[in-house]
MIDOFI-56472 format. One line per 10 residues: number of its first residue (from 0); their letters; for each residue x, y, z of C-alpha. Coordinates in pm, 1 decimal. Example, Ala and Ser with C-alpha at 12.3 -4.5 7.8 and 13.67 -1.06 7.14 Angstrom:
<recs>
0> as> 1230.0,-450.0,780.0  1367.0,-106.0,714.0
</recs>
This chain:
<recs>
0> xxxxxxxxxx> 2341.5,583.6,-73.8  2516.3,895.1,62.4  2695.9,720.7,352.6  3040.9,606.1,146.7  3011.9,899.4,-98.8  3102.2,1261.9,-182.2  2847.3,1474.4,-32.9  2783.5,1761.1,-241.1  2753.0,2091.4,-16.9  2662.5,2492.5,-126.6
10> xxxxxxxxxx> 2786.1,2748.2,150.4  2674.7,3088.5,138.9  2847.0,3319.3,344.2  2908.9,3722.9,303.3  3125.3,3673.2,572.7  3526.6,3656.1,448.5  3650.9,3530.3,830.9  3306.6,3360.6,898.4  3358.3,3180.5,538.9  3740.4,3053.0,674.5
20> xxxxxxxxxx> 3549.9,2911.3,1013.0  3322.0,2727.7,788.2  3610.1,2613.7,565.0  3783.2,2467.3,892.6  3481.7,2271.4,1006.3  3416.8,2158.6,639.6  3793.9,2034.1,583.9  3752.7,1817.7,875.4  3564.3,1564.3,645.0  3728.4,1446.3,297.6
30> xxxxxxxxxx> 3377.4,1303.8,197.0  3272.9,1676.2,198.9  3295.7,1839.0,-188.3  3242.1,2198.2,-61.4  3150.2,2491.5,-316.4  3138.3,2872.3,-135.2  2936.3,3138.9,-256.7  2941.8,3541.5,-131.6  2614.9,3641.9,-223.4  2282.8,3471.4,-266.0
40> xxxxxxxxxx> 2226.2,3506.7,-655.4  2553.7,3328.6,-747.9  2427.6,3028.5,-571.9  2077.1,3050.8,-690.8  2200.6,3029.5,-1063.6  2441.3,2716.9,-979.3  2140.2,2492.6,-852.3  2203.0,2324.2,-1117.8  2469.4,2132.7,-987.4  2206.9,1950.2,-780.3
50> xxxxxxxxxx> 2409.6,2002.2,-456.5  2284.5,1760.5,-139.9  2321.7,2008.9,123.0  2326.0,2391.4,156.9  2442.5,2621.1,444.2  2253.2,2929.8,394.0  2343.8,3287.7,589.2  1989.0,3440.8,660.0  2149.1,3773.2,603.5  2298.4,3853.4,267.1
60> xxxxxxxxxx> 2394.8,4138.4,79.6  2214.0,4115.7,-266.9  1879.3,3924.5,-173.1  1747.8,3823.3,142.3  1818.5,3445.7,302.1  1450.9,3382.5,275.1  1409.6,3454.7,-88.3  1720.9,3196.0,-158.6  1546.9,2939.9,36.4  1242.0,2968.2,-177.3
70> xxxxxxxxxx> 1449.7,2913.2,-498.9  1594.7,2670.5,-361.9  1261.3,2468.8,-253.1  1164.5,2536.2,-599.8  1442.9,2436.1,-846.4  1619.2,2165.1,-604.1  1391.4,2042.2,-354.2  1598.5,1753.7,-275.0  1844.8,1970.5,-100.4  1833.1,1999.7,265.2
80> xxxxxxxxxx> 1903.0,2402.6,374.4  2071.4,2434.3,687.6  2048.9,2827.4,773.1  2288.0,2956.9,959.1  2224.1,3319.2,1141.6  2346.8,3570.6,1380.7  2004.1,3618.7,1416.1  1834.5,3465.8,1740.1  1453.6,3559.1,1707.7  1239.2,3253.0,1748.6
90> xxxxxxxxxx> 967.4,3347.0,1519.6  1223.6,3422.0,1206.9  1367.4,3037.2,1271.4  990.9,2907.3,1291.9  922.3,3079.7,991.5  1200.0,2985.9,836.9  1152.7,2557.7,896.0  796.2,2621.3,756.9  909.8,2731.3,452.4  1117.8,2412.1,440.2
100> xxxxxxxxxx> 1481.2,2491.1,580.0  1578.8,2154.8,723.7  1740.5,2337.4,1018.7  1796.4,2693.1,1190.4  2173.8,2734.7,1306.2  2278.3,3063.2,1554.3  2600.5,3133.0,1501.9  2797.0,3141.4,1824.4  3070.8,2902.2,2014.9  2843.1,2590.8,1976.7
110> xxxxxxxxxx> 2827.8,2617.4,1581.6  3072.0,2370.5,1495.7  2949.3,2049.0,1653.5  2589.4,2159.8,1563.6  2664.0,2245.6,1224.3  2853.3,1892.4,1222.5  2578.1,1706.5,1377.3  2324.3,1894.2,1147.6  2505.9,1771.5,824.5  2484.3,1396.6,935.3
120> xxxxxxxxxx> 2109.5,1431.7,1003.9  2099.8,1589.1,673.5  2278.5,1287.0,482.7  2037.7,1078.5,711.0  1763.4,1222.1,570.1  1840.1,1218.9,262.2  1966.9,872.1,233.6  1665.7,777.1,394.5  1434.9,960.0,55.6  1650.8,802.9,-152.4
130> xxxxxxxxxx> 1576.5,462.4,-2.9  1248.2,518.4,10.6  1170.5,670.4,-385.4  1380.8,368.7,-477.6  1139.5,133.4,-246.1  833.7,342.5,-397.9  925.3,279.3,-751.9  986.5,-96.2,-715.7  664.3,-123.7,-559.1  502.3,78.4,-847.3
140> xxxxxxxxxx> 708.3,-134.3,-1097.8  633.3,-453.1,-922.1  223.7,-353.0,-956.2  218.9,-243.6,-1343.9  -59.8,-454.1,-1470.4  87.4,-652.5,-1681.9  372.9,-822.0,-1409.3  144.8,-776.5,-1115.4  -168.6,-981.8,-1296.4  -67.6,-1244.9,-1536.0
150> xxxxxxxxxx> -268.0,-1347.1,-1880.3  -374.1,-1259.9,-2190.9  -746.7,-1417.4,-2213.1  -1039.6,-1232.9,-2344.0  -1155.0,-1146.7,-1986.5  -860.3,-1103.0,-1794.3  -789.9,-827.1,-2088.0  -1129.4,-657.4,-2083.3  -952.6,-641.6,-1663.2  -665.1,-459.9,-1800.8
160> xxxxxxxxxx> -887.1,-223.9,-2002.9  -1089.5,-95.0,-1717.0  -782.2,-43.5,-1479.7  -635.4,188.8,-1762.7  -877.0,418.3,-1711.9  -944.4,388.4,-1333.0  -610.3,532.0,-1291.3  -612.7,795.7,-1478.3  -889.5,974.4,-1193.8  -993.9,933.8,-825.9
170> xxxxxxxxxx> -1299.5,805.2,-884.1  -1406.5,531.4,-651.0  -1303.2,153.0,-778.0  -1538.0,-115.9,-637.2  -1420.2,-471.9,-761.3  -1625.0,-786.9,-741.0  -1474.0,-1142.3,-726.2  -1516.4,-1505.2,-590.7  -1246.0,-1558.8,-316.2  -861.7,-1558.5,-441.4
180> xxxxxxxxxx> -945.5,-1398.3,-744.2  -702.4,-1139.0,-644.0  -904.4,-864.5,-558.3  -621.5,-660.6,-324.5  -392.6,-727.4,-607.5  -569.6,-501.1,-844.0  -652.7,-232.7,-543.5  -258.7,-233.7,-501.6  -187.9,-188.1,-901.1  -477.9,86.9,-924.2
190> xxxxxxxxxx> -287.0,288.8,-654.8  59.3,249.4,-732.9  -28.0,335.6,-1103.2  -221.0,622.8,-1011.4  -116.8,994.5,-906.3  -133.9,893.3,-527.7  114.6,627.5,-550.0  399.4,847.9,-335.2  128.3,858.6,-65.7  34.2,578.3,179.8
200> xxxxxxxxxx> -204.2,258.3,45.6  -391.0,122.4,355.5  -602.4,-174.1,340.4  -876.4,-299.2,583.3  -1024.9,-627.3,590.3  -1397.0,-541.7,704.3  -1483.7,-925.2,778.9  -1172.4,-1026.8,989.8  -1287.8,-708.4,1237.3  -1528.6,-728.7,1511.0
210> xxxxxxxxxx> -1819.8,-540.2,1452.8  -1786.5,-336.6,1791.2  -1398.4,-235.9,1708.9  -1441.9,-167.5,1322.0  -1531.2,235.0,1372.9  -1221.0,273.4,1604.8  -1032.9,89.7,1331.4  -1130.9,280.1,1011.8  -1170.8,666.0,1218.8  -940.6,632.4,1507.6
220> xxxxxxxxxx> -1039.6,749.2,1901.2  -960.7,957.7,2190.3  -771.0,796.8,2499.1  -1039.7,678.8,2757.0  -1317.3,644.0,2457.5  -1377.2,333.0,2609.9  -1260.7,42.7,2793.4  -852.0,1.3,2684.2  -844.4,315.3,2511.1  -480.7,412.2,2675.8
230> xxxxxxxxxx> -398.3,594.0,2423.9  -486.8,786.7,2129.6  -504.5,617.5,1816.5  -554.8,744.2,1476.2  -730.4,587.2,1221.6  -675.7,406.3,865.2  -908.1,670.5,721.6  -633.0,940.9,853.3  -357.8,725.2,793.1  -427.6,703.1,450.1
240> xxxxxxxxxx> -491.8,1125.3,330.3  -352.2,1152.6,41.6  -334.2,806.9,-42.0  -648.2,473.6,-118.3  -762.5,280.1,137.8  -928.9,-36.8,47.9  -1236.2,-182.6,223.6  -1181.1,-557.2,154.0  -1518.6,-742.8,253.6  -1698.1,-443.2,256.7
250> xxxxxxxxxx> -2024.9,-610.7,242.8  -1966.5,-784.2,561.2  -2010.8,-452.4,737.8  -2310.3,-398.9,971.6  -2554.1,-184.5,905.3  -2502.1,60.7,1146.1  -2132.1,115.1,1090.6  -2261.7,145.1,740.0  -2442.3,464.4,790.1  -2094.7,645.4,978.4
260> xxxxxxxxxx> -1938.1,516.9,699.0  -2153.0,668.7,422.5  -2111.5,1015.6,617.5  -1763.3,965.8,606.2  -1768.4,949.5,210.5  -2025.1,1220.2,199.2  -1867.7,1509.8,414.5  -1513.5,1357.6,367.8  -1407.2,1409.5,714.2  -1395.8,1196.8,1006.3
270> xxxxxxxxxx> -1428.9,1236.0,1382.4  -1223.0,1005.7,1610.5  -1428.3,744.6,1882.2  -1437.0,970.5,2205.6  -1376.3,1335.9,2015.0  -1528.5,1606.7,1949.5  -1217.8,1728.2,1675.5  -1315.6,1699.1,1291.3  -1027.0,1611.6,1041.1  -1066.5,1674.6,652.0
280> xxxxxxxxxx> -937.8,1377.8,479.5  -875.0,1341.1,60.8  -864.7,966.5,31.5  -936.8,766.9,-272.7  -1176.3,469.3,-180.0  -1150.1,130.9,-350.4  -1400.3,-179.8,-210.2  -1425.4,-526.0,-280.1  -1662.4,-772.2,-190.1  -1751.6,-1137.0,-299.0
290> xxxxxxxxxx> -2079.5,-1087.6,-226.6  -2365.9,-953.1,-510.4  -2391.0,-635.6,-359.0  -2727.1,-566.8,-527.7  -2868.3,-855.7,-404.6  -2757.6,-772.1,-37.9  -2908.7,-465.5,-120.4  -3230.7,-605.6,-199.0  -3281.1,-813.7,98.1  -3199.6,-512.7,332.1
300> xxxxxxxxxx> -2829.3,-613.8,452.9  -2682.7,-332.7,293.0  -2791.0,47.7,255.1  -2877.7,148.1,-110.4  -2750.8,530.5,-96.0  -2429.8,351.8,49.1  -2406.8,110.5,-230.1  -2447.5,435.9,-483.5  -2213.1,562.7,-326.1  -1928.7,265.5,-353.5
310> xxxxxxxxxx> -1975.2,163.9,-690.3  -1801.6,426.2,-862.9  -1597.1,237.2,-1136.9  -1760.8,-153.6,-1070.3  -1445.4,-412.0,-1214.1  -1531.6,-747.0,-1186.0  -1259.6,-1034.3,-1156.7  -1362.7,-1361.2,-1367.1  -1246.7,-1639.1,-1217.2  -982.4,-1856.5,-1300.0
320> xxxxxxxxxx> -1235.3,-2117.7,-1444.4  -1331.9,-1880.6,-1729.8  -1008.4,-1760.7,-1765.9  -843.7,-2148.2,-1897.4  -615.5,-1967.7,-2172.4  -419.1,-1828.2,-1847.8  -424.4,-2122.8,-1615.4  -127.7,-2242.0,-1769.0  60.5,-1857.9,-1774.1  11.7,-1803.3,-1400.5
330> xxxxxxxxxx> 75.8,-2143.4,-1324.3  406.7,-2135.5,-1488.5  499.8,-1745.1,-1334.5  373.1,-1859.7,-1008.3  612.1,-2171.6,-1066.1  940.0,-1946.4,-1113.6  839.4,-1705.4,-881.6  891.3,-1982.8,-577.9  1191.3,-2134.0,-715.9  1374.4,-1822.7,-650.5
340> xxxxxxxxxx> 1222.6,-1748.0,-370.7  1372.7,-2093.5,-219.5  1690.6,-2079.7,-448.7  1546.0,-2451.2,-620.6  1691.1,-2495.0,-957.6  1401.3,-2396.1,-1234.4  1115.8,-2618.8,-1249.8  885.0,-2717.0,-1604.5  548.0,-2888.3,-1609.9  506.9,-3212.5,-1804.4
350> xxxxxxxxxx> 236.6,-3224.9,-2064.8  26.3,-3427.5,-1840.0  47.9,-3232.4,-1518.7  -92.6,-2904.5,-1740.2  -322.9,-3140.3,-1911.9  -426.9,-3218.6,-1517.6  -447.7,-2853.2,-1399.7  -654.3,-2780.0,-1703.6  -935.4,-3037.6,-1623.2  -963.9,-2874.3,-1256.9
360> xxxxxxxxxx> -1186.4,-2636.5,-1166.2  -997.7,-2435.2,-925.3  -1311.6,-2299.3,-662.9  -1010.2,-2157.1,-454.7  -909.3,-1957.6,-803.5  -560.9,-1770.4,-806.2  -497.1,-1818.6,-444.4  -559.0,-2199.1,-471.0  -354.7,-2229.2,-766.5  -75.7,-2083.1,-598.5
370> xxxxxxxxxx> -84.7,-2302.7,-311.6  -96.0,-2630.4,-600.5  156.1,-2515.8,-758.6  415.0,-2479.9,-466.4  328.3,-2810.4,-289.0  376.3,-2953.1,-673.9  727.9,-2791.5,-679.8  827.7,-2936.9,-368.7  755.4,-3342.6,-457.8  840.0,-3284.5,-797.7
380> xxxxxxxxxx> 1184.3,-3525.1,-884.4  1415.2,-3460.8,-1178.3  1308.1,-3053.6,-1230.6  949.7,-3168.2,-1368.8  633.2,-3112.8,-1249.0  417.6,-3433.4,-1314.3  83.0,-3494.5,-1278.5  111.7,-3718.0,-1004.5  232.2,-3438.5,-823.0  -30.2,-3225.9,-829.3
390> xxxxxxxxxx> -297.3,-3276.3,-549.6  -595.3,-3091.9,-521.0  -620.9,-3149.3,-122.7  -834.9,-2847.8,-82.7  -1150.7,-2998.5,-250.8  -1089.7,-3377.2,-280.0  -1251.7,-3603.2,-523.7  -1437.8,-3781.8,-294.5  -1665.8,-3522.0,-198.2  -1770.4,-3533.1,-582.5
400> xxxxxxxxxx> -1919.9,-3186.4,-576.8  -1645.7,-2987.1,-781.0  -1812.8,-3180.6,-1079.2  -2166.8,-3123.8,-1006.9  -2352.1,-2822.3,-1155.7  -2424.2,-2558.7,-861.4  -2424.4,-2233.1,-795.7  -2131.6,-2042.2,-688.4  -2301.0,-1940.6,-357.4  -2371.8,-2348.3,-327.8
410> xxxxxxxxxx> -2032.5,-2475.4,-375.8  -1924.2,-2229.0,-65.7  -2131.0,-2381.5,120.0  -2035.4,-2739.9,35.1  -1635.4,-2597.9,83.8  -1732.6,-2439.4,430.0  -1911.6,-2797.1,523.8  -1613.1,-2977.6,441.5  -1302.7,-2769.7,592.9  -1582.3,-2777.4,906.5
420> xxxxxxxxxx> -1582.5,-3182.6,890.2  -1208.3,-3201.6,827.1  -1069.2,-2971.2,1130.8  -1377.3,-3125.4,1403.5  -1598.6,-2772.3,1304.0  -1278.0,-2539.3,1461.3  -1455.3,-2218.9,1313.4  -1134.6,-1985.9,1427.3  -887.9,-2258.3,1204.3  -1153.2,-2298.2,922.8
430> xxxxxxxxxx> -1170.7,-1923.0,892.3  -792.8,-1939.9,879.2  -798.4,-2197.6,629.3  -1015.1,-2052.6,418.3  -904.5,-1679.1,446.3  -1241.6,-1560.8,529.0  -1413.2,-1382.1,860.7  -1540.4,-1585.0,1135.7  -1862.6,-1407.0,1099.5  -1864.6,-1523.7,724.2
440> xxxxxxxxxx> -1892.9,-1848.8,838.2  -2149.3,-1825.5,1126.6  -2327.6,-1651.9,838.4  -2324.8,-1936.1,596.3  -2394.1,-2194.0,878.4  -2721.9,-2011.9,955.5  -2817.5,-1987.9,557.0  -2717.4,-2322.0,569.2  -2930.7,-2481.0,842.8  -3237.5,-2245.2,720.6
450> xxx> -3198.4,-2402.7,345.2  -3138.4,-2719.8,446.1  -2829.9,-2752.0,260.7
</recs>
C-alpha cells in the first residue's frame, strides 16, 4: 500500500519560478520522491520509472500537454495525471478528464491546497487498485480448477476437460447437476479463469425470487414503475456488462418471464421496468438447473427456442456417488479447510470413519458432505475423526430409502417429505433447510399428491 511509502511523482513544468512553487508545496511532504522535467518529451521517455503520480502543465514548449497525457495512458496507465493549467476553459478540462487525466488544476492562489488535496485522492485511488487487483487475483487464484474443485476421478476429470475450453471463449456455459453438486462453484471458476475475470460476476438465484419481482431483478426499473418503486434501480443484467451473470435455477422461471428473457439474449439489450431507455449490454451467460431441461421442454414448462438458446457449452456435474475415488479427497480438503477456519489443531480420519463415508450415499452431494464433515470435526476427541462421529442426520436410517433403488427425481421427493415431517411442514424453514425455492417445493408437493407418492 502507498499510505507508509515513497510516492513516486513526475512534474512537468516549463515554468523556472512556477517549477520552485511546485518544489515548495512538494518539500512539504518527505514521503514525496519528486523528479522535475522542462519539457514534455524528457518525461515521456522516463515512463519507465513507473512513477505513481504526474503533474502535467497543459502548455509546453516541445509537444502539447494533451499528447503527453496520451503517452502516458498508454505506456503507464497506472499513473494518475494531475494537469495543472493557466488555462481556465471548461471544455479543454472536460476534454482533458475524458482522455483519462485524473484531475484538471488552474493555476492561481488556491493551487497549493488543491494540488495537496489532489495528490492524497490520487494515492487513494491508487491504493484502492492496488487493493483491489490484489483482491481480483486471489479470487482468480482461489477459483483455478484444480483448488476450487477437488478430485481426480474419471468424471470429475472429463469436468476439468470441458471447463478448459469454456474459458477460452464467451460462449454460453449451461451446467446440469443434482443439488450441492457445486454448480456456482464452477460458474465462479469459468469466470475468473476467463478474459472477463477483471469485470463484475453476478449471480441470480431464479427459484428463491418471486415470480412478479424476477424482471425488476434481472433488468432493473424506473422510479414509480410500480408500487415501492422509490427509486431507480438498475439491474443484474446491467450490473454485470462486461462481466457473467449466472442464472442459478433457471428452469424454475415462468414462462412468461421466459420469453423477455430470450429477447434479452437475442437483441442483447435490456429495457428497465417503467422505461422507455434501451441499454446495450455484453454479458457472458452461464445457467444451471437441476432439472432435465429437455424434459421440461417436452412437457411445455419451458420454451424450446429459449432452451437453444441456453445450452451453449452443456457441462454436467456427476454426483458425488459416482465420483467414490474423490469422496475421500474432498472430505479430507474440506476437513483442513475448517480447522483453520476455527484455528482447531489438524484433524485425520480413522480407517473406519472413511470406510463409513464410503458406504454412504451422499443425496445432499458436496454440500452435504461438507456439512458431515464439520459436525464430525467438532465431536471428534484426540485429533481423529471416527466413525462414530459421523452422523448422517440429514437422511436418517430409519427412513430406509437411501438404500432402496429409485429415481433421482423419487428420492427428492422422499427428502422433501421428510424435512416436511421433521420441521411440522414449515415450507419457508424446509426451503431453508434444503437450499431450494419455496416454489420448488409447492411444486413437488403437487407432483407429489398427483402421483401418489
Amino acid at each position: 500500500m502507498y499510505e507508509n511509502s515513497e510516492l513516486e511523482i513526475f512534474v512537468v513544468e516549463d515554468d523556472p519560478t512556477y517549477t520552485k512553487f511546485l518544489k515548495y508545496v512538494l518539500d512539504l511532504n518527505p514521503d514525496f520522491k519528486v523528479k522535475f522535467f522542462d519539457n514534455g518529451k524528457d518525461c515521456v521517455s522516463s515512463l519507465y520509472e513507473n512513477p505513481s503520480i504526474i503533474t502535467l502543465d497543459y502548455s509546453l514548449p516541445d509537444i502539447s500537454g494533451e499528447e503527453v497525457l496520451l503517452e502516458i495512458k498508454e505506456q503507464c496507465p497506472s499513473a494518475n495525471v494531475i494537469i495543472i493549467s493557466s488555462q481556465e476553459k471548461i471544455g479543454t478540462a472536460v476534454e482533458l478528464l475524458k482522455l483519462g487525466a485524473f484531475d484538471y488544476i488552474s493555476k492561481d492562489e488556491e493551487t497549493k491546497d488543491r494540488l495537496l488535496n489532489s495528490i492524497n485522492n490520487a494515492r487513494n485511488n491508487a491504493s484502492l487498485i492496488q487493493e483491489i487487483t490484489h483482491l481480483r487475483e486471489e479470487i482468480s487464484e482461489k477459483y483455478e480448477f484444480g483448488k476450487s474443485i477437488i478430485g481426480n476421478s474419471k468424471a470429475i476429470k472429463k469436468v476439468f476437460s470441458l471447463l478448459e475450453k469454456a474459458v477460452k471463449t464467451n460462449i454460453t456455459v449451461s451446467i446440469t447437476g443434482e443439488t450441492g453438486t457445486g454448480k456456482e462453484l464452477v460458474a465462479k471458476a469459468i469466470h475468473y479463469n476467463s478474459s472477463r475475470n477483471k469485470n463484475k460476476f453476478m449471480a441470480v438465484n431464479i427459484a428463491a425470487i418471486p415470480n412478479e419481482l424476477i424482471e425488476s431483478e434481472l433488468f432493473g426499473h424506473e422510479k414509480g414503475a410500480f408500487t415501492g418503486a422509490t427509486t431507480r434501480r438498475i439491474g443484474k443484467f446491467e450490473e454485470a456488462d462486461g462481466g457473467s451473470i449466472f442464472l442459478d435455477e433457471i428452469g424454475e422461471m415462468d414462462i412468461n418471464m421466459q420469453t423477455k428473457l430470450l429477447r434479452v439474449l437475442q437483441e442483447r439489450e435490456v429495457t428497465r421496468v417503467g422505461g422507455n431507455e434501451v441499454k446495450k449490454i455484453n454479458v457472458r451467460v452461464i445457467a444451471a438447473t437441476h432439472r432435465n431441461l429437455s424434459e421440461e421442454v417436452q412437457k411445455g414448462n419451458f420454451r424450446e427456442d429459449l432452451y437453444y438458446r441456453l445450452l451453449g457449452l452443456p457441462i454436467h456435474l456427476p454426483p458425488l456417488r459416482e465420483r467414490e475415488t474423490d469422496i475421500i479427497t474432498i472430505a479430507k480438503f474440506l476437513l483442513n479447510q475448517f480447522c483453520e477456519e476455527n484455528e482447531m489443531n489438524p484433524i485425520t480420519i480413522s480407517k473406519e470413519g472413511s470406510e463409513k463415508l464410503l458406504k454412504y450415499h451422499f443425496p445432499g452431494n458436496v454440500r452435504e458432505l461438507k456439512s458431515i464433515i464439520e459436525l464430525a470435526a467438532v465431536m471428534a476427541d484426540n485429533g481423529v475423526i471416527e466413525d462414530s462421529d459421523i452422523s448422517f442426520n440429514s437422511l436418517s436410517k430409519e427412513d430406509g430409502f437411501v438404500f432402496e433403488e429409485m429415481t433421482m427425481r423419487y428420492y427428492t421427493f422422499k427428502i422433501i417429505r421428510h424435512f416436511l415431517n421433521k420441521y411440522e411442514n414449515d415450507i419457508p424453514l424446509v426451503a431453508k433447510k434444503l437450499d431450494i425455492g419455496k416454489s420448488s417445493i409447492y411444486r413437488y408437493l403437487k407432483e407429489m399428491e398427483e402421483e401418489n407418492v
